[in-house]
N, C-alpha and C positions, 0 to 999 in steps of 0.2 A: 744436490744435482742428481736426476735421475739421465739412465743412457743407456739409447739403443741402438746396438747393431745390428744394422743391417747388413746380413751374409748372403745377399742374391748372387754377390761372385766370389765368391767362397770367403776363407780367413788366411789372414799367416800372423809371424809373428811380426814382420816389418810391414805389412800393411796396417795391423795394431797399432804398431808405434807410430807411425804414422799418421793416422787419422785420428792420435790421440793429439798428436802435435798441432795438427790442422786445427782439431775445435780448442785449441789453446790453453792445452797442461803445460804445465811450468819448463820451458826447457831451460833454465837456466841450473834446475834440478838435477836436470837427465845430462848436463854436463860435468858437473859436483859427481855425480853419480860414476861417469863413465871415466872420467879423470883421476879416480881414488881406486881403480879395480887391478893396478898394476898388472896391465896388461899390454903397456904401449908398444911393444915390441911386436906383437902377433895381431892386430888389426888400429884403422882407422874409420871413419866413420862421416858420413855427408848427410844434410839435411839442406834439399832442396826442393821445389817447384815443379812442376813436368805438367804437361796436358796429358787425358786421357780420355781420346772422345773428345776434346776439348773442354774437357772441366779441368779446371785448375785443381791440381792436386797435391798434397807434400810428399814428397819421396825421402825415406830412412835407407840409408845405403851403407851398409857395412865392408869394406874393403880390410880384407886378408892381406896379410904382409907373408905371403906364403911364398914370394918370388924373390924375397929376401934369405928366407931362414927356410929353405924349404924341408931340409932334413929336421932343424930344430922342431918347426912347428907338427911335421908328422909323428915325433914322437911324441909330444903332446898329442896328439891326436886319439892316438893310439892306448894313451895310458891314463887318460884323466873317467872318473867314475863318478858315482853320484856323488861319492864325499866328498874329491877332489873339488869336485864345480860347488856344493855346499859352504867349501872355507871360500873360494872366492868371492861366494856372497855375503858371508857373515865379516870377509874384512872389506868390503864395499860399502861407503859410504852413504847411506842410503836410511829411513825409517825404518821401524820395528815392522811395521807393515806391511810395505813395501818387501820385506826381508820375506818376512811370511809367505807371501805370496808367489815371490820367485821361487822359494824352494816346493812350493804347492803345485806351481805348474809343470814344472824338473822334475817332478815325482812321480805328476800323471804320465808325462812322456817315457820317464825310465821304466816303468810300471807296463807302461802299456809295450817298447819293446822286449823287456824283460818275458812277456808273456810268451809273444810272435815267434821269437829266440829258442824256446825253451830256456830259458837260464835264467838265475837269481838275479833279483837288482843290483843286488851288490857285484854280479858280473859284465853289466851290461857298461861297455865304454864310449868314452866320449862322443867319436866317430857316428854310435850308432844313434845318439842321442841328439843328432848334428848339428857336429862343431860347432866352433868357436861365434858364431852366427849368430844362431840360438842359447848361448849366455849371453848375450849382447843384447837380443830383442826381448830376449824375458828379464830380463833384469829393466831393459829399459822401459818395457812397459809397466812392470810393476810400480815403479817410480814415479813413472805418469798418471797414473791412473789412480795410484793413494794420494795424487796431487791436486786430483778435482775432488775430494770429499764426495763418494761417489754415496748415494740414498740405495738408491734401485738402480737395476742392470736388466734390461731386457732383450731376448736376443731372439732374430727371425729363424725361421729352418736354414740351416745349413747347404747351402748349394754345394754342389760336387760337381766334377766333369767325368768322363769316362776315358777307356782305354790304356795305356801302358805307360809307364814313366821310368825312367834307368838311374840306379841312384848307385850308392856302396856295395850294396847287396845285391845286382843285377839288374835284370827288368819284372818291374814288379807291378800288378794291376792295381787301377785307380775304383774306388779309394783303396791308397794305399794302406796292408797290414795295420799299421801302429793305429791310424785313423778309424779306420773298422773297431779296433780292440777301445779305443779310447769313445767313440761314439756308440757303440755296444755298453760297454761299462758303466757309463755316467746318462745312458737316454738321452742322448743328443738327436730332437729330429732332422734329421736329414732328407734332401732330395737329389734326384742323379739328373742333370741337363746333357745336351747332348754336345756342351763343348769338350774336344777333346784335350785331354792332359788334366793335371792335378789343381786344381782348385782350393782344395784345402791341405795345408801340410801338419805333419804332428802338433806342432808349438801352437798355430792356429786353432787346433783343436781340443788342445789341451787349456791354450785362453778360455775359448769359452765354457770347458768343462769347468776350470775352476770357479769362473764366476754362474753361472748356468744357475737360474733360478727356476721354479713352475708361473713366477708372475708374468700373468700374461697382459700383452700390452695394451694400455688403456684404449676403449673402442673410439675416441677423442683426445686429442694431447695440441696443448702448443710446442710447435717446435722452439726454442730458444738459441740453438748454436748449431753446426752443421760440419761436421768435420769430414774431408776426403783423403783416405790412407793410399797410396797409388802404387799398385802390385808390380810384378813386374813379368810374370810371367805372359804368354802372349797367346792370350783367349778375346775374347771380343771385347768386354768390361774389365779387366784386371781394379774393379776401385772397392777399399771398404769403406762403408759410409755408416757413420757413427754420430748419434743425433743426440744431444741435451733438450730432454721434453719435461714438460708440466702436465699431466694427466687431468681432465676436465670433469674426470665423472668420479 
């Protein structure tokens, strides 16, 4: 199976899972997966349907149980590192590959804050790396995604938004630090639209750093499957559209 992303409205990490789910990777995998991560205590998770524009679209909803355990979960928050989130990958039920990959993509993002930060990756924690969210969508895309047998991966420019977004670390310009440092580092083409707010987030960008090839997309292709990942932020398109093609030439 060859697959293209299309990022005309930007990436994240749950619009990934998402429109990996749409073009129909195994979720009964990405449940095996999320049910062995011994992690029931500090989130829950939905996989549902939503219009967007009215296209039907899958929605990955990760729900924090932070209104239960709010002191517990914060010091988790606070204290988990790149190792930390490492062993919950390696005791997470999941392939060799899959495993791979999670920890490839966790490494761009700690990497890339580790830079913005000044500080070692070995300093850089959980929080900044964000939360509990993002172990959830990288793990669960990885999952998905060594679950189509994937050939080739092609992926459009990078769409961005402009203007200011308020995160952990204050208000910070779009694109945001980590995004710059990660699209800087790996040659990711990007372009700035003029919707405002953040279009692409770290994990998103670090998705497609890990997989980011120079193949470029065939100047003919059948399309074969169509998948729609449904964002949630609220810009005009919030959808990533993720396409299984056959290349004609």
């Amino acid at each position: 199976m060859n697959l293209y992303f299309e990022c005309k409205s930007g990436i994240s990490g749950d619009m990934s899972v998402a429109a990996l789910l749409d073009l129909g990777a195994d979720k009964k995998l990405l449940e095996k997966a999320l049910n062995s991560m011994m992690l029931d205590d500090e989130f829950s998770y939905e996989i549902s349907k939503v219009k967007i524009n009215s296209i039907e679209s899958t929605d990955f909803n990760v729900i924090l149980k932070e209104d239960l355990h709010h002191h517990h979960i914060e010091h988790h928050h606070e204290h988990r590192n790149l190792d930390d989130i490492y062993k919950i990958i390696d005791r997470t039920d999941i392939s060799e590959n899959a495993r791979n990959l999670s920890k490839k993509i966790f490494k761009i993002v700690a990497q890339a804050e580790a830079k913005v930060h000044g500080k070692n990756i070995s300093e850089i924690h959980f929080h900044e790396v964000g939360a509990i969210d993002s172990i959830i969508d990288i793990i669960s895309f990885s999952v998905l995604y060594d679950s189509l047998n994937v050939e080739k991966v092609y992926f459009s420019t990078l769409s961005e938004g402009e203007g200011f977004v308020e995160c952990t670390h204050g208000i910070l310009p779009v694109p945001v630090p980590a995004v710059c440092e990660i699209v800087k580092e790996y040659n990711l083409p990007i372009r700035i639209t003029d919707n405002n707010g953040e279009m692409i987030t770290p994990t998103g960008a670090a998705i497609a750093a890990a997989l980011y090839t120079k193949e470029k997309l065939p100047d003919s292709f059948i399309i074969e499957k169509i998948g729609y990942g449904a964002g949630k932020r609220k810009y005009k398109n919030p959808i990533l559209r993720v396409m299984s093609i056959k290349g004609e030439n």
